[in-house]
Each structure stands twice: as structure tokens, then as C-alpha cells.
N, C-alpha and C positions, 0 to 999 in steps of 0.2 A: 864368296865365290865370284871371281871376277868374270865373269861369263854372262850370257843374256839365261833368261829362264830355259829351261829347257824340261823336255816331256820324257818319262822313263816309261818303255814297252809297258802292256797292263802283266807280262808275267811275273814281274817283280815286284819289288815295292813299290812302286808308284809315286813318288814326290817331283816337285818339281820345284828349283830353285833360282829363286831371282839373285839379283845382287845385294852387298851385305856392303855396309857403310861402318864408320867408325860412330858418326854420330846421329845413328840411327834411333827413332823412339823416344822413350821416357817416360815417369812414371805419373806427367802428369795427361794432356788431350791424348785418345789415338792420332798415330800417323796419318798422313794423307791417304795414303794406302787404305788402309784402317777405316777413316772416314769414306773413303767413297763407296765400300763396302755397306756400310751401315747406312747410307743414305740410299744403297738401292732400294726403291719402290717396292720391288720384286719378292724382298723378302724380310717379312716384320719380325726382326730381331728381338729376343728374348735376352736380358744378359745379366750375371751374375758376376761377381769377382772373388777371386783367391787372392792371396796375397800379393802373388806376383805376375797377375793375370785377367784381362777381362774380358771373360767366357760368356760367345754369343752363341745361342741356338736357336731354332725355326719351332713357332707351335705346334705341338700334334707330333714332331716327329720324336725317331727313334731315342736321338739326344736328349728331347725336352723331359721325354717318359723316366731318361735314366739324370735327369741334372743334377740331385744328389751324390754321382758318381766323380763328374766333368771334372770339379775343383781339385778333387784327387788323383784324380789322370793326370791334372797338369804340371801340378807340384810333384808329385811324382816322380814324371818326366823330366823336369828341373834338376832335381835330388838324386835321379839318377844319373842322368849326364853329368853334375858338376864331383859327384863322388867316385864312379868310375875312370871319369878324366882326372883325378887331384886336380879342378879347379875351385876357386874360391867361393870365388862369387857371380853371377849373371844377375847387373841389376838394374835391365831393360825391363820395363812393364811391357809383356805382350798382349795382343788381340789374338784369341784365338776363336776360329767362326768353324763349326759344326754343320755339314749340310749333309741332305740325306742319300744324294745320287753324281753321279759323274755329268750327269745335265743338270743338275745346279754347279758342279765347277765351272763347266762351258761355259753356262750364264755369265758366273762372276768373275772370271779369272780367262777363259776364251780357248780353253781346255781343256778336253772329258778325260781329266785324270783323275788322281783320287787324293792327293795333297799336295798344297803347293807355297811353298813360303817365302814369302818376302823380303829377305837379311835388310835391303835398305829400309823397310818401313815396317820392321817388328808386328807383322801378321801374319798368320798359320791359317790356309783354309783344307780343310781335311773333312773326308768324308767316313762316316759312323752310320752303319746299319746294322739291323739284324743279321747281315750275312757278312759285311767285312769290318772290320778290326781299325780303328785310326791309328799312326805310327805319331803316336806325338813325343815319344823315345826319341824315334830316331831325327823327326825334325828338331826337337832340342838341342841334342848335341850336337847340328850344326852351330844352331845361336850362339850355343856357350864357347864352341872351339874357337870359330870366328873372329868371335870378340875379342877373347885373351888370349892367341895365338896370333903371331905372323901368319903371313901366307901359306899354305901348304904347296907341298913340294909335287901333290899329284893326286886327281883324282882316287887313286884305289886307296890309298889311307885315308881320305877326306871319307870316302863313303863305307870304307871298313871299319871305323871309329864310329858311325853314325849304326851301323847295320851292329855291331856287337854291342852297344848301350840297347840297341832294341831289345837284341835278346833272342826271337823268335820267330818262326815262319812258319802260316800254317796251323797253329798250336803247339808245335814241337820247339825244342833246340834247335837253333842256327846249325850246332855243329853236328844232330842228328842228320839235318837235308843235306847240308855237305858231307856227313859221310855216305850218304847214298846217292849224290853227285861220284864221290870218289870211287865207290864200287860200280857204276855204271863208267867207269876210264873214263869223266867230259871235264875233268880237273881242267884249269887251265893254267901252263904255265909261268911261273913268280914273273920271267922278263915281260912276258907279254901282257900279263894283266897288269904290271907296273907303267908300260909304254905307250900300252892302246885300250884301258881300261871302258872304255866310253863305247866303243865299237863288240866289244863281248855279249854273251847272251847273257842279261842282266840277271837274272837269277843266280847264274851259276858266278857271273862276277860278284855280286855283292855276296852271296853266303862265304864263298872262298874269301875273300877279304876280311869279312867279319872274322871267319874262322882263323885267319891269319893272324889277326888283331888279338881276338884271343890265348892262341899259342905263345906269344909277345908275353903278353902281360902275365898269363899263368906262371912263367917263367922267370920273368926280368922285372914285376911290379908295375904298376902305373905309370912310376917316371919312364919308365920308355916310349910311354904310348905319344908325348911328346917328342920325341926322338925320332918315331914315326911317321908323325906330322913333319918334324921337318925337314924329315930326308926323303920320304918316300917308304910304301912300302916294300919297293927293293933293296932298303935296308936291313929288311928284317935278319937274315941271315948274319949280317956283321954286330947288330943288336945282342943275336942269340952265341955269339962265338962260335957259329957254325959256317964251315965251307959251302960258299955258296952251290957246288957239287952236290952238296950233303944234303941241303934246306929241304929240298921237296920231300926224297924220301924221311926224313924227320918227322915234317910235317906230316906227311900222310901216314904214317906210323901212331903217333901221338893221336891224331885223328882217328883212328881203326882200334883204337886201344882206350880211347877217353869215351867215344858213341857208338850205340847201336843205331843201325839204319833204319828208318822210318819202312811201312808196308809199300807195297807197289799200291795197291788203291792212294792212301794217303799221298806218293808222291804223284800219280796221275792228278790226283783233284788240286795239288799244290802247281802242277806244270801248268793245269788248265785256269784254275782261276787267279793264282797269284796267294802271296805272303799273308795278305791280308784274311784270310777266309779261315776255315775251324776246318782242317783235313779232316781230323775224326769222325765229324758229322756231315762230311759234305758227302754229297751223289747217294 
């Protein structure tokens, strides 16, 4: 992502991404990145490795209780990005650092957000609590698109690709929130979430993307999801053989006919706290 980092509202997902180099990482020191993380004072790193990963947590907390789980999460996340994507291989070692609050992002990274990744120096710092969810899904599948892809042609596929390997918001299906997006009419637009994706209200951008991402591939397979990427997801419509007249209602047809809509509680506690949190049990 040729861009400087940048912070996403807390009603969404929440990641934040730096710049992504080609010869970023490796499998043998962490990055400088990486290091200067691990040399913070501030916080006595715990760390563990997976295969393709070396997974740091903080004693005492939420992570360390569950570290048994970490190694899983990450490869996981790997195995899902690179299978969903038809890609090969990602075979950058990453750092991935566990912290337990938005004031330890601040700390280390000089942002209360809740993940934030590194593409030039193959680090992931995401936050894992009792109460919110780490998206190491959807920061994968930047890694891996990055890598073995050219540039992409535009935010809404870059983050619709990312947002549909996640999977989820909330607890539910992506495309349960978006279809209760859709019955609430705050859809937005194909032109406009392809043109000004950035400036939309991030919830409702990224589930619709994702969900667009979805419809894609249900339809045309993986190999479009590349297709995607590098045209934009204004594409979509010429991908699907469909009149771009046509796409929406399609869309939101396919949409209304594939998902039920999450409760009104559920989507209250999803608008108010974000992706990240268990609607079922929250408030």
C-alpha cells in the first residue's frame, strides 16, 4: 500500500497500514520494525514461534492465558488468505505482537487503534482481549495480496479482499451486517465506494466490499478475485457479465436471498463498539 499509515474510525475494523516493500522481512532476524518493538522497555515480551511466525505476548495478559491458541490464529490466517486468494505461497516470517489495550498501541505504534501493520517490515501489532477479537485474517491477506500481486487498482478491493478472507463482524457473517446495512437503504453506491472509498463510513464501506468480494467469487471462482485487484472493484459488474445498470440490484437481490439480518440489538452494539466485539453478548 503505497500510502503513509493511516488510522481507520473505531467503528470498523480497525487496522492500520504502513507501507509494504518488496524486499520486506525474512525468515531469518525480525525487521527493524520488529526490533524496535521488542526492545521496548515498556513491555517484556513473551514469544513463541509457528512455522511462519514469531508470536510475541505480554505476561499476565489476555494472549498469554490463551498462547496455546496464538500459533493457530496465525497460520490459520496464513492458510486462509493464501487459499481463498489462489495464492501459493507467503514466505516472509512475520512478527506478530499481541497487546491487550488501545494504550498499548499508542505506546508502541503512536496510535489508539486496535491493529496495525507494517507491509515494509513484516510486523502485525493487534490488540486481543476479552472483549475484542484480533483480525489477523484480514491483516494477512494484505501480506500475502501485496506480495504476489501488482498494485492494486483501488482501495475498495484492496480492503474488500481483506474484509471477506476475515469473514466476520461482530460474530456474525459479513454478509448478515450487510444485509442489515441493506435493509436499513445506507448501501452505498458501486461508483462511489469505487472512487471515494476512503471518505465513506467505514463499517458500511468495508462490509459492502467484502460482500461484493463475495458475490464475485461465489459466482466467477477465485481467479476473479485477481481480476479484482486489478481493476478495481468497479469491475465487478463486467467480471459478472452483468450491465453495470443491473449490478446493484443483483447485488442486493443475491444479498436478501443468500442472508438474514442480524437483530436491532446486535446491530446497535456492532455500530457502537465495532467488528471486533461478540454482538451476541455485548450490552
Amino acid at each position: 500500500m503505497n500510502a503513509p499509515a493511516r488510522s481507520l474510525r473505531a467503528l470498523a475494523i480497525t487496522c492500520v497500514a504502513a507501507m509494504w516493500c518488496a524486499a520486506c522481512g525474512g525468515s531469518g532476524a525480525p525487521s527493524a520494525e520488529a526490533q524496535r518493538i521488542l526492545d521496548d522497555a515498556r513491555f517484556p515480551w513473551e514469544t513463541i514461534e509457528s512455522p511462519h511466525a514469531r508470536i510475541h505476548y505480554l505476561p499476565g495478559s489476555y494472549a498469554a492465558a490463551h498462547r496455546d491458541t496464538l500459533a493457530a490464529r496465525v497460520e490459520g490466517a496464513r492458510s486462509a488468505a493464501l487459499g481463498l486468494l489462489d495464492i501459493d505461497d507467503y514466505p516472509t516470517t512475520l512478527d506478530v505482537f499481541y497487546v491487550e489495550s488501545r494504550q498499548n498501541m499508542n505506546d508502541l505504534v503512536g496510535r489508539p487503534v486496535t491493529g496495525f501493520a507494517y507491509y515494509r517490515d513484516a510486523a502485525i501489532v493487534l490488540v486481543l482481549n476479552d472483549r475484542w477479537r484480533a483480525f489477523e485474517r484480514h491483516e494477512m491477506t494484505h501480506f500475502v495480496t501485496y506480495a504476489a500481486w501488482p498494485e492494486p487498482a483501488g482501495a475498495a478491493a484492496t480492503e474488500g479482499l481483506a474484509t471477506y478472507v476475515d469473514g466476520a463482524c461482530g460474530g456474525y457473517p459479513n454478509g448478515m451486517v450487510a444485509r442489515t446495512i441493506l435493509d436499513r437503504g445506507e448501501l452505498i453506491p458501486l461508483a462511489v465506494l469505487a472512487a471515494d472509498f476512503r471518505s465513506q463510513d467505514d463499517l458500511t464501506a468495508y462490509l459492502e466490499a467484502g460482500s461484493i468480494v463475495e458475490f464475485v467469487a461465489q459466482r466467477q471462482g477465485t481467479g476473479a478475485l485477481r481480476s479484482l485487484w486489478d481493476g478495481g472493484i468497479q469491475t465487478a459488474p463486467n467480471l459478472l457479465g452483468i450491465p453495470v445498470t443491473d449490478f446493484e440490484p443483483q447485488f442486493e437481490r443475491w444479498l436478501s436471498t443468500t442472508y438474514d439480518p442480524i437483530s436491532e440489538a446486535a446491530w446497535d452494539a456492532i455500530r457502537s463498539g465495532g467488528c471486533g466485539i461478540d454482538a451476541g453478548t455485548s450490552g
